[in-house]
Phi, psi and omega in degrees: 000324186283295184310342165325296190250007109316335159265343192275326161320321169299322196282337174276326180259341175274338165292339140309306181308324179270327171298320157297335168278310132359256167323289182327325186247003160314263180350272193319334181281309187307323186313322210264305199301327176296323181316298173292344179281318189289326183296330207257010158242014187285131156282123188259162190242180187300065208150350201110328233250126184249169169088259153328311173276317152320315177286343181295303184301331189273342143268333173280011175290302192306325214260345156306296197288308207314317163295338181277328180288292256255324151337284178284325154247040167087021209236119187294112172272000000 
C-alpha cells in the first residue's frame, strides 16, 4: 500500500521535473532566438556606428524634414 502512493508520488514528480526542464529550455531558446532577431535588425548609419549614433542621425533626420515641411508650406522658422 505504501510502495504504492510511493510510486505514484515518484511518478508525479519526476514527470513534473520533465516538464520544467522541458519548458526551461523551451523558454531559453525563444530568449537566444529573440536575442538574434534584435542583433540582426540594429540600425546601422554610416560608419559603422549602431544605437546610440543612430538615433541621434534619425533625429536630425526627423528635424530636417520638420524644416523642409515647415519650407514647403511657406512658414518662416
Amino acid at each position: 500500500m505504501i510502495s504504492d502512493y510511493f510510486l505514484i508520488a515518484a511518478t508525479a514528480l519526476l514527470s513534473v521535473t520533465i516538464l520544467a526542464t522541458a519548458s526551461l529550455r523551451g523558454w531559453q531558446g525563444w530568449l537566444s532566438l529573440k536575442t538574434r532577431e534584435l542583433e540582426m535588425h540594429r540600425p546601422e548609419i554610416e560608419g559603422g556606428a549602431v544605437n546610440g549614433a543612430a538615433r541621434i542621425e534619425i533625429a536630425d533626420l526627423k528635424e530636417r524634414i520638420r524644416k523642409l515641411e515647415a519650407i514647403a508650406a511657406g512658414v518662416d522658422l
